[in-house]
N, C-alpha and C positions, 0 to 999 in steps of 0.2 A: 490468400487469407492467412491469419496468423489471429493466436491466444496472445493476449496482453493481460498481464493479471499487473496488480495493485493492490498496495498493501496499505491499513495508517492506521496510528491510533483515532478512538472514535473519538477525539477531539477534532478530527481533521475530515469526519465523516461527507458534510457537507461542501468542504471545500472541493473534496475529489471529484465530488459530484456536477460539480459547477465545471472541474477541468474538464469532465469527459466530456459536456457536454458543447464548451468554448469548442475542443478538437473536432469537435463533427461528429462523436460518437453517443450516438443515442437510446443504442441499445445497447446494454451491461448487464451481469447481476451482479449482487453482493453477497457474501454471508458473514456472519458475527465470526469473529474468532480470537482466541487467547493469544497475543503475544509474550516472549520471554524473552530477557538477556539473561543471557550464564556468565555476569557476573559476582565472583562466589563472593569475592572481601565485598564491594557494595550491597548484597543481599543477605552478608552478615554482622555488618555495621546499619543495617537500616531496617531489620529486619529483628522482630525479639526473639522468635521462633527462627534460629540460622538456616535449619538446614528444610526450612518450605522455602520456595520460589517461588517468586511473588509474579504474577500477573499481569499485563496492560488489555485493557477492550480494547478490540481492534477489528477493523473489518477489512475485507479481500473482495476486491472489484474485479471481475472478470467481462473479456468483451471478446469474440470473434468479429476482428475485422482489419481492414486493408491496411497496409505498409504506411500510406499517406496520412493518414486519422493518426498512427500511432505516433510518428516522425512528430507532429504537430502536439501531441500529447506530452510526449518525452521533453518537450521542450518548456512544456507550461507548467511539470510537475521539475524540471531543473531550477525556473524561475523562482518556483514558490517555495522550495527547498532553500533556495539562496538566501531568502527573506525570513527564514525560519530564527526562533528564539530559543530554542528546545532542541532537543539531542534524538527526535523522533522523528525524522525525517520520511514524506512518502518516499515507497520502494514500489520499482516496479521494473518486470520482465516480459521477456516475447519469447513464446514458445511456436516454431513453425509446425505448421499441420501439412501433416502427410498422407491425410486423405480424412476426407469428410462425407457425411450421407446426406 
């Protein structure tokens, strides 16, 4: 067993949702959370107040579950990346566990 977390902005809320669920993964949670980039010239060219750093909604999908669901995962969030318009690409990692209750 293994943590896979997923990351996207909340444009891409429902998509992730639709991946985890193509993969076989059916059980996940999510929580709301702030994205940043630290970039300083684009957040002080776009930005009237320079030095706040602006924000994206974003939310963080987490799942405990098998090697195989994840393999199957990674592959359908590489797809949907490929096909992306925007500089926001879903991110996601695998953290192994080393012991569980």
């Amino acid at each position: 067993m293994k943590l896979v977390l997923v990351t996207a902005v909340e444009e891409f809320h429902k998509d992730v949702i639709k991946l985890f669920k193509k993969a076989g993964i059916e059980n996940f949670s999510e929580s709301d959370i702030d994205g940043y980039k630290n970039n300083h010239a684009l957040i002080m060219s776009t930005n009237w107040f320079g030095a706040e750093n602006a924000s994206n909604e974003s939310t963080m999908f987490f799942s405990f579950t098998e090697d195989m669901f994840i393999d199957i995962l990674f592959d359908l969030i590489k797809e949907f990346n490929s096909n992306l318009e925007t500089n926001n690409p879903i991110k996601a990692i695998v953290v192994p566990i080393e012991r569980a209750i």
